[in-house]
C-alpha positions as CSV (number, residue, x, y, z in Angstrom):
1,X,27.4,75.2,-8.5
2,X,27.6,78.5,-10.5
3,X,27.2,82.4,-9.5
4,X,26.6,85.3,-11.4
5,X,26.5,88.6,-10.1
6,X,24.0,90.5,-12.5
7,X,23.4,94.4,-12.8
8,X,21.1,96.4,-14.3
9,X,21.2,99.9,-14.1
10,X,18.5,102.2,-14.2
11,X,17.5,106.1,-14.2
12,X,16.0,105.2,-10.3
13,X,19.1,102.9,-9.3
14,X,20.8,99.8,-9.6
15,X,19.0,96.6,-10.1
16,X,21.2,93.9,-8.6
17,X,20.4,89.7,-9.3
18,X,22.2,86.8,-7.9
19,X,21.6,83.8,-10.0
20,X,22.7,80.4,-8.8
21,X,22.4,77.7,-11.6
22,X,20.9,80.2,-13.8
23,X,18.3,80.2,-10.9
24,X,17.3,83.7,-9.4
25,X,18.6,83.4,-5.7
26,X,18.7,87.4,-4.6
27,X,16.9,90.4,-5.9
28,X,18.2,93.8,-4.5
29,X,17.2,97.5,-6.0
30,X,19.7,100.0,-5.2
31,X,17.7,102.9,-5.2
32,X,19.0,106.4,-6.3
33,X,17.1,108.4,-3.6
34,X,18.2,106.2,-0.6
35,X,20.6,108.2,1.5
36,X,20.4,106.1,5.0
37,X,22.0,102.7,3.7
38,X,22.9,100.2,6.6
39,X,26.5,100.6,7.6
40,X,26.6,104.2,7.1
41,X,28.0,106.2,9.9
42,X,26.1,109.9,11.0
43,X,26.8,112.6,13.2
44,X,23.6,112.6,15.4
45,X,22.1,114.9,17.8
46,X,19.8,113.9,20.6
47,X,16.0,114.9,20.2
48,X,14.2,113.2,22.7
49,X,15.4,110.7,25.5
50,X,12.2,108.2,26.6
51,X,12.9,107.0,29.8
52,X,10.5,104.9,30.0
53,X,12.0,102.7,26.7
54,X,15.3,103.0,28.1
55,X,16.3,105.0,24.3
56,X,16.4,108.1,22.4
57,X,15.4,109.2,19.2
58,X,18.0,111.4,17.1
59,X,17.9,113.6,14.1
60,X,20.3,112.4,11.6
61,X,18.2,114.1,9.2
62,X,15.8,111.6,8.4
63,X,12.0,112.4,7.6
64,X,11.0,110.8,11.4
65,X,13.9,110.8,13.9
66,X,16.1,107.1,14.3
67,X,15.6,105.2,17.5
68,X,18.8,104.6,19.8
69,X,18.0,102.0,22.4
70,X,20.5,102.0,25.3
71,X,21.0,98.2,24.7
72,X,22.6,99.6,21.3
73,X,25.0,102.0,23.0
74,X,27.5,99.5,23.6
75,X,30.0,99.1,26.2
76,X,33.0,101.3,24.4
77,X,30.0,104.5,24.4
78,X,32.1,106.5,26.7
79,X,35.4,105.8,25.1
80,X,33.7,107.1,21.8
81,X,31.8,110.1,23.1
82,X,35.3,111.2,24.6
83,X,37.2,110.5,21.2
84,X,34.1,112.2,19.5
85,X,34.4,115.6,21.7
86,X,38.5,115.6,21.3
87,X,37.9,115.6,17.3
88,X,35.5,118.3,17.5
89,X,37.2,120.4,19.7
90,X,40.7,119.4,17.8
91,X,42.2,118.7,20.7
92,X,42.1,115.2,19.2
93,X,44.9,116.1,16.2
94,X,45.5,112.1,15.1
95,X,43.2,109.8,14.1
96,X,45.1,106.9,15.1
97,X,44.0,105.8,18.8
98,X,47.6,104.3,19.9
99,X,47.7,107.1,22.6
100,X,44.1,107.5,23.1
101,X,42.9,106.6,27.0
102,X,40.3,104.4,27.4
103,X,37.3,105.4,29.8
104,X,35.6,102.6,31.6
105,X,33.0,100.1,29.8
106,X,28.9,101.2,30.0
107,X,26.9,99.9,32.4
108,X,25.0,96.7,31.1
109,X,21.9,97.9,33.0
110,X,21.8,101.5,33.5
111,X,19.4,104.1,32.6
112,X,19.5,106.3,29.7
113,X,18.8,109.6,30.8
114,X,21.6,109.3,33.2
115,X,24.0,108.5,29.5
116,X,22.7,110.8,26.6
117,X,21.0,114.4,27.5
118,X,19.1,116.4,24.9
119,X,21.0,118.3,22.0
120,X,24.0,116.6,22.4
121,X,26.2,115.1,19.6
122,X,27.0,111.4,18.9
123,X,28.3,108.9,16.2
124,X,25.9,106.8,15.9
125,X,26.0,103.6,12.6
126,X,22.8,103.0,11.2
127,X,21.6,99.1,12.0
128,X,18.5,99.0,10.5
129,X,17.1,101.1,7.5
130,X,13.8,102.6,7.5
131,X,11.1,100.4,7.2
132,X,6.9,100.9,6.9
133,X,6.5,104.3,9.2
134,X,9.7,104.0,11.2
135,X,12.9,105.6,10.8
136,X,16.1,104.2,11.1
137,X,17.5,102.3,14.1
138,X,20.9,103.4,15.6
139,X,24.0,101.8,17.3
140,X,26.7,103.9,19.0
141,X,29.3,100.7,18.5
142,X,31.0,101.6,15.8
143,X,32.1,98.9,12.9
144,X,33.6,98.9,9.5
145,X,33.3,96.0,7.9
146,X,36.1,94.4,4.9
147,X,36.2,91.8,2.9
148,X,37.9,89.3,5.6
149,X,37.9,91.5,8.7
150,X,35.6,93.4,11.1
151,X,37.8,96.4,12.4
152,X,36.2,97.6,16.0
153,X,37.6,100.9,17.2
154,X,37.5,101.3,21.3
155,X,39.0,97.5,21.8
156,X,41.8,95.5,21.8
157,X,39.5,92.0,21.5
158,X,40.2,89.3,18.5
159,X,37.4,87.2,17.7
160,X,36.6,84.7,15.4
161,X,33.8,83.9,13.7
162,X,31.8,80.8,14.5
163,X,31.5,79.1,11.3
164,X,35.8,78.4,11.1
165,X,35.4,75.7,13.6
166,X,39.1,74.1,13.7
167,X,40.9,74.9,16.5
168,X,44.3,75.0,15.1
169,X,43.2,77.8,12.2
170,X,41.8,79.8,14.7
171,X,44.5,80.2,16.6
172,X,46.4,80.9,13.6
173,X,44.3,83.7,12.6
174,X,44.5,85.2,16.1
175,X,48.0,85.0,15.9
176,X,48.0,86.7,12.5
177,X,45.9,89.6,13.5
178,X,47.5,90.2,16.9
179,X,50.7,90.7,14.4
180,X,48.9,93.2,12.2
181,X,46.5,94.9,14.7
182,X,46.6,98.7,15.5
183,X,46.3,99.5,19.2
184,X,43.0,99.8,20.8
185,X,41.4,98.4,18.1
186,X,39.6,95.1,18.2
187,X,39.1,93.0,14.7
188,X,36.3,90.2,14.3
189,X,37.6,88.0,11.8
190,X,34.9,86.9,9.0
191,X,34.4,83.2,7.7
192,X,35.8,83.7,4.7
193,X,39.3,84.7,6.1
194,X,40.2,80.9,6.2
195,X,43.2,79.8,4.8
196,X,44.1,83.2,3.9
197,X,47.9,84.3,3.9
198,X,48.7,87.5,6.0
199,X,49.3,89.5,2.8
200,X,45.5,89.2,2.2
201,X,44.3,90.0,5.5
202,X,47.3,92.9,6.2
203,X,45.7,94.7,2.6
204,X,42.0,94.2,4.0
205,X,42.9,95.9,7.4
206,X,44.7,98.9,6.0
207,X,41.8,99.3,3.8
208,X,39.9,99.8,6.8
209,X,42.4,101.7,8.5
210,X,41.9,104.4,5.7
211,X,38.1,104.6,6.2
212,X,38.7,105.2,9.7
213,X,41.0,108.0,8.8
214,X,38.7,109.6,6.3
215,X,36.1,109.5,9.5
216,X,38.4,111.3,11.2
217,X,39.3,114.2,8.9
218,X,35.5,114.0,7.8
219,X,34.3,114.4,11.6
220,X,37.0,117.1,12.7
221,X,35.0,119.4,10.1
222,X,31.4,117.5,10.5
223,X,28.2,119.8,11.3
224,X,25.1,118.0,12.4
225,X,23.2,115.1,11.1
226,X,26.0,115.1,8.2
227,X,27.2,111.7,6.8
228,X,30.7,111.0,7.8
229,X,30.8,107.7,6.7
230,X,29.1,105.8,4.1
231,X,29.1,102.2,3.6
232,X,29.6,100.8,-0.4
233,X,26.8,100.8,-2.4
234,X,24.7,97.5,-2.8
235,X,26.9,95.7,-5.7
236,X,29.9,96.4,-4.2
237,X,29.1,95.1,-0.8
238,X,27.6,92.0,-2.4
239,X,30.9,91.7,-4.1
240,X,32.6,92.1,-0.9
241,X,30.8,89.3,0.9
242,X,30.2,86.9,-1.1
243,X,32.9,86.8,-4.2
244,X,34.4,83.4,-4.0
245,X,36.0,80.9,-6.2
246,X,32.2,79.3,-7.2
247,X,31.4,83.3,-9.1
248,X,31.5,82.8,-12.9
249,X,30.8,85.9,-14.4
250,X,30.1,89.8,-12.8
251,X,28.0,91.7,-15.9
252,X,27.0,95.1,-15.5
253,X,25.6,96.9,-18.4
254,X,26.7,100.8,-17.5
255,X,30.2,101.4,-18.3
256,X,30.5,104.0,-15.3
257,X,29.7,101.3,-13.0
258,X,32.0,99.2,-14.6
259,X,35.0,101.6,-13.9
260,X,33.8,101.7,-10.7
261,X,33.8,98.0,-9.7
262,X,36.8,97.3,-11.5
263,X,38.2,99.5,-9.7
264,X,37.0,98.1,-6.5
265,X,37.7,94.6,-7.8
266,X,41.6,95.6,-8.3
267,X,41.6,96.8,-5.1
268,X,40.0,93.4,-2.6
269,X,40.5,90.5,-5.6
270,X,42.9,91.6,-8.5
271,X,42.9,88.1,-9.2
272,X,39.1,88.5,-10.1
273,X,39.3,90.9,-12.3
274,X,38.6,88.4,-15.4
275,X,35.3,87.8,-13.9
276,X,34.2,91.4,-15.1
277,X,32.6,92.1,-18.2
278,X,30.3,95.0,-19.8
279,X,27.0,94.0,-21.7
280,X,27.1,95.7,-24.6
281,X,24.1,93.7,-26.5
282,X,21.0,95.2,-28.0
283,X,18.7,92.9,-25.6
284,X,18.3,94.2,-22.3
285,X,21.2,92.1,-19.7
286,X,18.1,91.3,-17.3
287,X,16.4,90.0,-20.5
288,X,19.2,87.8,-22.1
289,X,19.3,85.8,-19.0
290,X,16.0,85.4,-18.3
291,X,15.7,87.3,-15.3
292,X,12.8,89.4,-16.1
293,X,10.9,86.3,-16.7
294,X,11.7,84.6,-13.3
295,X,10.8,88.3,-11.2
296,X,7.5,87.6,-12.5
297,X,6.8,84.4,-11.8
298,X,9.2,84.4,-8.3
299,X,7.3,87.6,-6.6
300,X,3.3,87.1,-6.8
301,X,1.1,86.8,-3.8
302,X,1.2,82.8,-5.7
303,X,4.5,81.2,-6.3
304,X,4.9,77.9,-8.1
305,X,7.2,75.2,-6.8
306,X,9.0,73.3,-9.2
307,X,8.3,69.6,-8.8
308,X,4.6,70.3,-7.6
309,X,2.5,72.4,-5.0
310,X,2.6,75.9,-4.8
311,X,2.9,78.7,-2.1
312,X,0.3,81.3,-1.4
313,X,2.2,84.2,0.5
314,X,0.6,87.1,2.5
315,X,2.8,89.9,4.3
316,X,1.5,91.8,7.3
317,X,2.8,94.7,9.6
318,X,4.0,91.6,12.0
319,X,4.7,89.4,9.9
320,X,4.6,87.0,6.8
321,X,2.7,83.9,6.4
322,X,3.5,81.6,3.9
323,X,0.6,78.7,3.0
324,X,1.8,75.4,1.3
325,X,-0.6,73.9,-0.9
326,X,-1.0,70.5,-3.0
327,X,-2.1,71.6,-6.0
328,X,-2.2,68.8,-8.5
329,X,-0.1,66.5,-6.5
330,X,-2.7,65.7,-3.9
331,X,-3.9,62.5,-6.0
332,X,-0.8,61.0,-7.0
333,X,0.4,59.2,-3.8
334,X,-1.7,56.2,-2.3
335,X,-0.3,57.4,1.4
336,X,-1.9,60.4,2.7
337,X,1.5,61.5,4.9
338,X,3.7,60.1,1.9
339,X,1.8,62.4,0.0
340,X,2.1,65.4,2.4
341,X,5.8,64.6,3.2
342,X,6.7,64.5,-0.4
343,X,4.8,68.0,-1.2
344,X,6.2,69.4,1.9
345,X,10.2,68.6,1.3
346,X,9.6,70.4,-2.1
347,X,8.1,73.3,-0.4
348,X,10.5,74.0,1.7
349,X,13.5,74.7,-0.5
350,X,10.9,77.0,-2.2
351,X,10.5,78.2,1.0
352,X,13.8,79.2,2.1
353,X,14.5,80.3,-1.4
354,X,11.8,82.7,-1.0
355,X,13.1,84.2,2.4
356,X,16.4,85.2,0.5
357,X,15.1,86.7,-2.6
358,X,12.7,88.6,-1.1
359,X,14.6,89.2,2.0
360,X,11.6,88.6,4.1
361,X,12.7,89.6,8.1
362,X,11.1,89.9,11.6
363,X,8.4,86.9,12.3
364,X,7.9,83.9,9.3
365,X,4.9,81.8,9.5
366,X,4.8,78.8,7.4
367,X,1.5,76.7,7.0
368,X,2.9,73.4,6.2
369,X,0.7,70.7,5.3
370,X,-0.5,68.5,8.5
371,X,1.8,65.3,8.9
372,X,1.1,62.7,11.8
373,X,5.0,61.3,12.3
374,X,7.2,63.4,14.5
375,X,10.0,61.9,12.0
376,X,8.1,63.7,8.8
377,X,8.2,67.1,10.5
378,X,11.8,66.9,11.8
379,X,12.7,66.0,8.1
380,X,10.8,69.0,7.1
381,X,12.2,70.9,9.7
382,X,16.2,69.6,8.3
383,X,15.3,70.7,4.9
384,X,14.7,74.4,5.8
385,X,17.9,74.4,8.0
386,X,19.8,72.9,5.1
387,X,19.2,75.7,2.5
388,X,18.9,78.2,5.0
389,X,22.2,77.2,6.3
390,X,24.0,80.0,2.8
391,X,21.7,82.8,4.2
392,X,24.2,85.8,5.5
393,X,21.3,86.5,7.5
394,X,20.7,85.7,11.4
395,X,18.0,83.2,11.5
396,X,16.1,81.2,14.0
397,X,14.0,78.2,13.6
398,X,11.3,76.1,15.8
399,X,9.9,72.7,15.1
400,X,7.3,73.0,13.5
401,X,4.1,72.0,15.8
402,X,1.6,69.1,15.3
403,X,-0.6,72.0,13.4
404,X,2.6,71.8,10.6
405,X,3.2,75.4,11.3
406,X,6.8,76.2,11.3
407,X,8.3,79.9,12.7
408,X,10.9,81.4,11.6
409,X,13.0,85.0,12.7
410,X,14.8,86.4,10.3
411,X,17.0,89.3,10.8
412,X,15.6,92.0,8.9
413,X,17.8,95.1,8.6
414,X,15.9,96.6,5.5
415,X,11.8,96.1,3.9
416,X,11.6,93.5,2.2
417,X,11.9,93.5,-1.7
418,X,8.4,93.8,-3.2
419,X,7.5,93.8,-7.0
420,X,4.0,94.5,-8.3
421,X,3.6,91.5,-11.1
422,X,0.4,92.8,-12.0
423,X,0.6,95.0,-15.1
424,X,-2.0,97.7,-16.0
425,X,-3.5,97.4,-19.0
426,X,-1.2,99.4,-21.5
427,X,-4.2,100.1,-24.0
428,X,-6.9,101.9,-21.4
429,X,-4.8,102.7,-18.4
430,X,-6.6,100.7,-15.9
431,X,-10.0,102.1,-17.1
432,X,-11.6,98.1,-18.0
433,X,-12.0,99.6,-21.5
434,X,-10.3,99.1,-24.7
435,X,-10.2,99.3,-28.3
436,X,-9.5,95.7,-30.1
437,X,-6.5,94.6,-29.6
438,X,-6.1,93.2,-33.1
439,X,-5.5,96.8,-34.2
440,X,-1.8,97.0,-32.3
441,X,-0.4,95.1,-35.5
442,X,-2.1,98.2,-37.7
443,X,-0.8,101.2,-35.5
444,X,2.5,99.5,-35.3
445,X,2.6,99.6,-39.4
446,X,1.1,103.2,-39.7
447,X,4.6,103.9,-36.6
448,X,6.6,102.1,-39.2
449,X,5.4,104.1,-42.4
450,X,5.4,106.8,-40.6
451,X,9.5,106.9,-39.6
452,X,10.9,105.3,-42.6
453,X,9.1,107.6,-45.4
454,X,8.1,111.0,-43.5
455,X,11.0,111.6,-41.1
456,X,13.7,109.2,-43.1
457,X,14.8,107.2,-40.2
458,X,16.9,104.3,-40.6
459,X,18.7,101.9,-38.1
460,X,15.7,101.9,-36.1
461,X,14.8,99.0,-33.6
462,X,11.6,97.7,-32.6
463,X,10.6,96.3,-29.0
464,X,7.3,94.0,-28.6
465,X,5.8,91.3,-26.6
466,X,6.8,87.8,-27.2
467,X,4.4,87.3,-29.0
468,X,4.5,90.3,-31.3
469,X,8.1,89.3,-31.9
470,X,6.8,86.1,-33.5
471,X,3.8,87.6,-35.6
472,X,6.6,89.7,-37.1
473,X,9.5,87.5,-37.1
474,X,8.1,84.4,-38.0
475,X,6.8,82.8,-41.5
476,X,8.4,82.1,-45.1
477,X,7.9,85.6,-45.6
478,X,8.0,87.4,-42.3
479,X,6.3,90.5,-42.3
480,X,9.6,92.2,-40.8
481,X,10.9,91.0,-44.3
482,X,8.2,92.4,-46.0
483,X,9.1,95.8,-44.5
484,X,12.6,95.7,-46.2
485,X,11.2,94.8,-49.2
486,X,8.8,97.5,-49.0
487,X,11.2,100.1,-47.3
488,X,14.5,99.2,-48.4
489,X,15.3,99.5,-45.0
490,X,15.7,96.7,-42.0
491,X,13.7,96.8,-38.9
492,X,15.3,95.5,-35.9
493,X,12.1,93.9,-34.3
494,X,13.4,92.3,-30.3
495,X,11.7,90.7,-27.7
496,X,10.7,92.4,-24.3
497,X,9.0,90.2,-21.8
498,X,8.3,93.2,-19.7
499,X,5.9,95.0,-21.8
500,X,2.4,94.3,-22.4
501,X,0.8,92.5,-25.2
502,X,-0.6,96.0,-27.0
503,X,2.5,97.7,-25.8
504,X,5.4,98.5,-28.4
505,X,8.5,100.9,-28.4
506,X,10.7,102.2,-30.8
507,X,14.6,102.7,-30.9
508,X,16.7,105.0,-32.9
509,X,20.1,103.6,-34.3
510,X,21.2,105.5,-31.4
511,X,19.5,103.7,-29.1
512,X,17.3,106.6,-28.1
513,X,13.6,105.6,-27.6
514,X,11.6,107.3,-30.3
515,X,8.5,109.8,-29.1
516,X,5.6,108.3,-31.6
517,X,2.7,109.9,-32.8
518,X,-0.6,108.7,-31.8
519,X,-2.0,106.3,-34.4
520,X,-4.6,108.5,-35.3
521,X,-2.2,111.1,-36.7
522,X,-0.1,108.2,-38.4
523,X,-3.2,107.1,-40.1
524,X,-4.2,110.7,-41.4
525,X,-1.1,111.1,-42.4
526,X,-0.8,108.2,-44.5
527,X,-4.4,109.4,-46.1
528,X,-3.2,112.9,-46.9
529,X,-0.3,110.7,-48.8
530,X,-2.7,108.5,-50.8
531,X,-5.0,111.9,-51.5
532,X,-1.3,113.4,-52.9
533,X,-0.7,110.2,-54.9
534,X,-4.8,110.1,-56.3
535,X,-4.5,114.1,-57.2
C-alpha cells in the first residue's frame, strides 16, 4: 500500500491531498486567512463567566468570543494560572519548571465562577476551530504535541498510548522516557514511538522542550489575546503524524514551501528526505495525478461507489446523513438480502472513506439498505470498523438497528471540507443565456492571431477543456499544427479538467496568464487587417 503526500499551493492557501493507491483518501485546504488553527496556544482574557453552563467565553480575538467549559480546565489549572502570573510579573525568570511548586489539582466538580473571574488572563489551547456561527472552543490543559511524544507541562505522569498493546514495549518506553523526562512534566507517548531507539525519542522531546521555551520568552512579553504559540501548519503536521515507511513520494509545487519542509523533514526524519521532490511540470501537480478529477466526482451531494450503488449525502446543522442506494445492482442477485448484503459491504468502505476525506464530525447517520439477518448487519457493522480502524480521529460506532440505520460520532475539531462541484456556466455567468458554444473554437483563433501577429508573442501556452485539447491536438493534421505552419510559431495547447467547456486561458513563456481581449475586439481587429491588405 502506497502514500503520497500531495501539495498544491495557491494565492488563498495550501491545498493538501493524501492519496492512497493513487486513490484520494484526505482533502485538507490550508487557508491563508485562518489564524485560530487547532493546537495553537493564546493568551486569553475572561469576558463573560455563565454559571449556569458551568464555562466562560474569552476574547482571544476572534470575531465571537471562544467557549471554555470548566470540564476543559483541567486538573493542573491552578498550577498554570500560578506559573502564568510568575511569567508576567517576571518573578518567574526560567522557563524550565524543575523548581516550580505545584498547587493542588482542580476540583472535578466545582463551579466556575468560584475558578475564573471576569478580565482576568489565562493560557488557554485552542481544541476546536470555529465552526458554522461559533467560535473556537478552549482548554486550559496545555499540550504540545511531536512526532513520537505528547509533552504535558504541570505533571510528572507517563502514559502510553492504547494502540502499543505489548506489555513488555510498554514498559520499555516508560523506562525510556522516565530517563529523558524534565521534571514536572508529564509525556503521553504516541503509537508510533514503537520500536523506536532513545536517540529518536530524546531528539523529539527536546524539540518540544524548545517550543515550550519559546512560550516562555513569548509570554513574559505577551499582551492580550496575542498568539504565543502556534501549532505547524497543515502539511507539516500531516507530515508529523502520519510519515511512515508505507509514504512514496512528498510533491509540493512552490519552492518556498519546499525549503520549508525540507527543512522540517531534516529536522524529525532526515532519513526521509529522499521522499521530497518539487513539481516543476507545465501541468498543474493536482492535475498530473488526477486529483482534480477525483474532487469532483468524490464531493457531490451524489457519490458513486466503485463496484455498484451509490451514496446520496445531506449535511445539516446536527448532523450528516448519508443514504445507500442500489442503483443498477438491485436486479442482479436472485436473493433479496444477498442482494442488499452485497450492495451494502461495498457501501461501507465508501462510507468510511467519505468520513475521512471530508472530515465529516459530530453525529453520522447512515441509511443502510434493510437486511433481515442479525449476521448481515454485524458484517456490515465489521466493515465500517475495519476501514475506520486508520482514522486519527476519535470515533464511535452502534449496531446498526433492524431499520439498517447505522450512527456514527466522529470527533470533529474543524467544519468539514466542502467543495462546490457545480460550475457556473463560464459563457453567461449563471444568467441561463448563451451564445453558441460552437463559436469558442473561433474566439480561441481570433486570441491566437491576435498574440502571435499584433503583439509578437511567442512561447505562449494554451489551457482548454478536455475536450478542446483533443479538437486541437488530435487529427493527421491537428489544427495546433496548422497554427505552426501558419504562425511559424508552436502553441503549447494543455489539458485542464477544471475549466469549463467554453472556458480557455492563455500562458506566456513565462508562465504568466495572459489578459485577452474580448473576441469582439480580436475579430475587428483582424477586419481592419484584411481592409489594410484589400487597400
Amino acid at each position: 500500500m502506497s502514500n503520497e503526500l500531495i501539495i498544491n499551493s495557491t494565492q488563498e492557501g495550501e491545498r493538501i491531498a493524501l492519496l492512497q493507491d493513487k486513490r484520494l483518501l484526505e482533502y485538507h485546504f490550508d487557508r491563508n486567512d485562518t489564524n485560530y488553527s487547532v493546537g495553537d496556544i493564546f493568551l486569553g482574557t475572561v469576558k463573560k463567566v455563565m454559571p449556569g453552563l458551568n464555562a466562560a467565553f474569552i476574547d482571544i480575538g476572534y470575531q465571537k468570543d471562544a467557549f471554555l467549559h470548566y470540564g476543559d480546565l483541567g486538573e493542573n489549572f491552578p498550577s498554570l494560572n500560578k506559573w502564568v502570573k510568575g511569567v508576567q510579573s517576571q518573578k518567574i525568570t526560567v522557563g524550565p519548571l524543575k523548581t516550580f511548586q505545584f498547587e493542588g489539582p482542580l476540583d472535578k466538580v466545582g463551579k466556575v465562577a468560584d475558578t475564573l473571574k471576569k478580565g482576568q488572563q489565562l493560557l488557554v489551547q485552542i481544541v476546536k476551530e470555529p465552526i458554522s456561527t461559533k467560535g473556537p472552543r478552549l482548554s486550559t490543559d496545555i499540550s504540545m504535541a511531536g512526532r513520537y511524544l505528547v509533552l504535558v507541562p504541570f505533571s510528572n505522569v507517563i502514559s502510553v498510548s492504547k494502540k502499543i498493546v505489548s506489555r513488555t514495549e510498554r514498559d520499555r518506553l516508560k523506562r525510556l522516557i522516565q530517563s529523558i523526562k524534565p521534571d514536572n512534566f508529564g509525556v503521553i507517548i504516541r503509537t508510533v514511538a514503537e520500536g523506536r531507539e532513545v536517540a529518536e525519542l530524546d531528539k523529539d522531546m527536546q524539540s518540544m522542550i524548545d517550543n515550550w521555551e519559546q512560550l516562555f520568552q513569548t509570554l513574559r512579553k505577551a499582551k492580550p489575546n496575542d498568539k504565543i504559540l502556534g501549532e505547524l501548519g497543515r502539511s507539516s503536521s500531516m507530515l508529523r503524524d502520519m510519515l511512515n515507511e508505507s509514504f512514496d513520494s512528498i510533491i509540493v509545487d512552490s519552492p518556498a514551501l519546499h525549503d520549508e519542509m525540507r527543512g522540517y523533514l531534516q529536522k524529525i526524519a532526515p532519513d526521509k528526505l529522499g521522499l521530497l521532490k518539487l513539481h516543476t511540470g507545465k501541468v498543474k501537480v493536482f492535475e498530473q495525478h488526477n486529483i482534480e478529477k477525483q474532487l469532483k466526482t468524490l464531493f457531490g451531494k451524489t457519490v458513486s461507489v466503485p463496484g455498484g450503488g451509490y451514496l446520496v449525502i445531506e449535511h445539516t446543522e446536527a448532523l450528516h446523513v448519508i443514504d445507500v442506494n442500489s442503483g443498477n445492482k438491485s436486479n442482479q442477485e436472485g436473493d433479496q438480502e444477498a442482494t442488499a448484503l452485497m450492495i451494502n459491504m461495498l457501501a461501507a468502505k465508501e462510507v468510511a472513506r467519505q468520513l475521512r476525506l471530508r472530515d465529516m464530525g459530530g453525529i453520522i447517520v447512515v441509511d443502510f439498505i434493510d437486511m433481515k439477518s442479525p449476521e448481515s448487519r454485524k458484517k456490515v457493522e465489521d466493515a465500517v470498523r475495519d476501514v475506520m480502524k486508520h482514522d486519527k480521529a476519535r470515533f464511535t460506532i452502534l449496531p446498526i438497528t433492524k431499520f439498517g440505520l447505522l450512527q456514527i460520532t466522529r470527533q470533529r475539531v474543524r467544519p468539514a471540507e466542502a467543495i462546490v462541484t457545480g460550475e457556473v456556466c463560464p459563457t453567461c455567468g449563471g444568467t441561463g443565456k448563451i451564445s453558441a458554444s460552437i463559436l469558442v473554437t473561433d474566439e480561441i483563433d481570433n486570441s491566437i492571431d491576435d498574440l502571435l501577429l499584433t503583439q509578437n508573442q511567442s512561447g505562449i501556452t494554451l489551457y482548454v477543456h478536455p475536450f478542446l485539447h483533443a479538437y486541437y491536438t488530435k487529427g493527421l493534421v491537428s489544427r495546433q499544427m496548422k497554427w505552426y505552419l501558419k504562425y511559424y510559431k508552436w502553441v503549447k495547447v494543455m489539458k485542464d479538467t477544471s475549466m469549463g467547456l467554453t472556458d480557455y486561458r492563455i500562458e506566456d513563456e513565462h508562465g504568466e496568464d495572459i489578459e485577452l481581449h474580448s473576441a469582439a475586439a480580436a475579430m475587428s481587429r483582424m477586419q481592419d487587417r484584411e481592409i489594410e491588405i484589400t487597400d
